[in-house]
N, C-alpha and C positions, 0 to 999 in steps of 0.2 A: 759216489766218488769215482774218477776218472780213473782207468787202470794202464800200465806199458799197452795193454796187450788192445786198447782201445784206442790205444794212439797207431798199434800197428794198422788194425783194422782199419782207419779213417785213411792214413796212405795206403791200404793196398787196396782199397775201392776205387781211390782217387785213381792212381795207377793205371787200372784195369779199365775205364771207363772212359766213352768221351765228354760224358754230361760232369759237367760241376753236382757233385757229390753231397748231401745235406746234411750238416752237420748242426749240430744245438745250438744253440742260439748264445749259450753259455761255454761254448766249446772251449776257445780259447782261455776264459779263463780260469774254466778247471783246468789246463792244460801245465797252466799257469800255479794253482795251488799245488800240483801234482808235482812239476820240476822243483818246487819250494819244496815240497818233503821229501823227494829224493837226495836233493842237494844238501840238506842240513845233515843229515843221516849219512852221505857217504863223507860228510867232513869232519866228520867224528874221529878224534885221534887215540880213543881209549884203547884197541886194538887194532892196530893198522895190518895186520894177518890176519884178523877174522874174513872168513871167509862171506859170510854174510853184508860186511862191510864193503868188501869189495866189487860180490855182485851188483851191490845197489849201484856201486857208481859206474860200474859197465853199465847197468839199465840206464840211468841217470842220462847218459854221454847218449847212447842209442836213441832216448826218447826226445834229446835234444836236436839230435841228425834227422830223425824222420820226422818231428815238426817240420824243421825247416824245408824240409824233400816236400811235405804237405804244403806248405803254404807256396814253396817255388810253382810247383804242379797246377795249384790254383790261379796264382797269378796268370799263370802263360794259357790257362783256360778262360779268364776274364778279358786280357786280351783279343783272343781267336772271337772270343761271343763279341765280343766291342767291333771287331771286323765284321764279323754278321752281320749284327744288329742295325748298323750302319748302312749295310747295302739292302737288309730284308723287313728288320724289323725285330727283335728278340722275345721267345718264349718265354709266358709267365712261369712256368716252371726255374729257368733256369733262374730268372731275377729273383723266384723265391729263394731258393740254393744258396744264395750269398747271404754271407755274413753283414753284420752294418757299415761295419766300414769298407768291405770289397764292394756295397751297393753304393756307397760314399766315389770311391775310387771310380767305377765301374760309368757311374754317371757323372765323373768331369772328363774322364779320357773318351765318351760320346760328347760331350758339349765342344772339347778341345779337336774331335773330328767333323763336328760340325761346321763349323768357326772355318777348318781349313777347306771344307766343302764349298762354304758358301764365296769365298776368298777366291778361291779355283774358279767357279762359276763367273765371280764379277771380270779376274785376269782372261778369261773364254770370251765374257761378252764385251772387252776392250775397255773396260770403268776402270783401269787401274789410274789413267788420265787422270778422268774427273774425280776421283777418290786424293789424289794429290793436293789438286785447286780445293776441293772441300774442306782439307783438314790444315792446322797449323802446327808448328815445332812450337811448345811451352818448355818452362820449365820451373817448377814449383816453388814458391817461394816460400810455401810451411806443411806440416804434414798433413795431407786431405784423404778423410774415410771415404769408403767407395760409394757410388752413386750410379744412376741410371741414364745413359746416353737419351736421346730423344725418339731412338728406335726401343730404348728398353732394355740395350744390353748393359752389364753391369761392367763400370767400368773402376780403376781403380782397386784399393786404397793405394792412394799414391807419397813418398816420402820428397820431404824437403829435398829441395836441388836433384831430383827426378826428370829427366828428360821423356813426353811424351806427345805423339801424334794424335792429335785430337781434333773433332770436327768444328768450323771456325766457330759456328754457333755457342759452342760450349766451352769454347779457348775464349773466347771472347768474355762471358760472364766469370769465368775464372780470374781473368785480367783484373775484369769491371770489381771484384771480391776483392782484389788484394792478392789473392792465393797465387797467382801465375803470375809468370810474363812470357811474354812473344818472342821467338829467338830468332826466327827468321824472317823479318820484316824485307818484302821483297817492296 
């Protein structure tokens, strides 16, 4: 069982460190059963002067602030390693370090630095041109689950009456489906 005094430890390691910090795999949510018994316990109205009662809910409140301090802390170190990893490459330590869903987070905010990597490159090598004549203005005529461009990138899920820039190949078979129409017939 998770204790206050486990939640201090995990921020002030965090704190003190510049590595993302390793925490259980279940951390959060003992963290989670933990605010659930403090909080039931400090709402107890049978003696609102017990002194016992009241510490709990100072703990309660504290253990609530230094989560949040722990997980801000985290973020802003998942970021810094996203900026790294981007120009270097990221250590298996660190991607071990996270939790599942900061590894969730962690590898769409690189997919979404890629994306404008590769974006930057084409605008340098002057494709923004022919990336215009490539692609068409649709706009959805029902709801369509995501699918895979002809390059392989995952495009979509896209909603009825959705406006999107799409390559003529694949505006076209949309068309050809029913799902789309063409909005800007030049």
């Amino acid at each position: 069982m998770l204790t206050y005094n486990d939640i201090y430890e995990a921020l002030r390691k965090e704190r003190y460190s510049e590595q993302l910090q390793s925490l259980g795999k279940n951390f959060v949510q003992e963290v989670s059963a933990y605010l659930k018994e403090k909080k039931s316990i400090s709402e107890k109205s049978e003696d609102i002067f017990s002194d016992a009662i009241s510490k709990t809910k100072k703990q309660f409140e504290n253990a609530v602030s230094m989560f949040k301090e722990l997980m801000l802390r985290r973020k802003k170190k998942l970021l810094s390693l996203a900026f790294v990893a981007a120009e270097t490459g990221i250590s298996k330590r660190d991607y071990e370090n996270m939790l599942a869903f900061e590894k969730e987070s962690f590898d769409k905010i690189m997919e979404s630095m890629e994306s404008g990597d590769k974006k930057l490159t084409k605008l340098l090598n002057g494709q923004e041109e022919e990336e215009k004549k490539k692609n068409k203005l649709i706009t959805f005529l029902q709801d369509t689950d995501e699918f895979l461009s002809l390059d392989g990138e995952k495009l979509g899920p896209f909603k009825k009456g959705e406006l999107a820039n799409l390559p003529v190949e694949i505006a076209n078979i949309l068309v050809i489906d029913n799902k789309a129409e063409i909005m800007d017939e030049e």
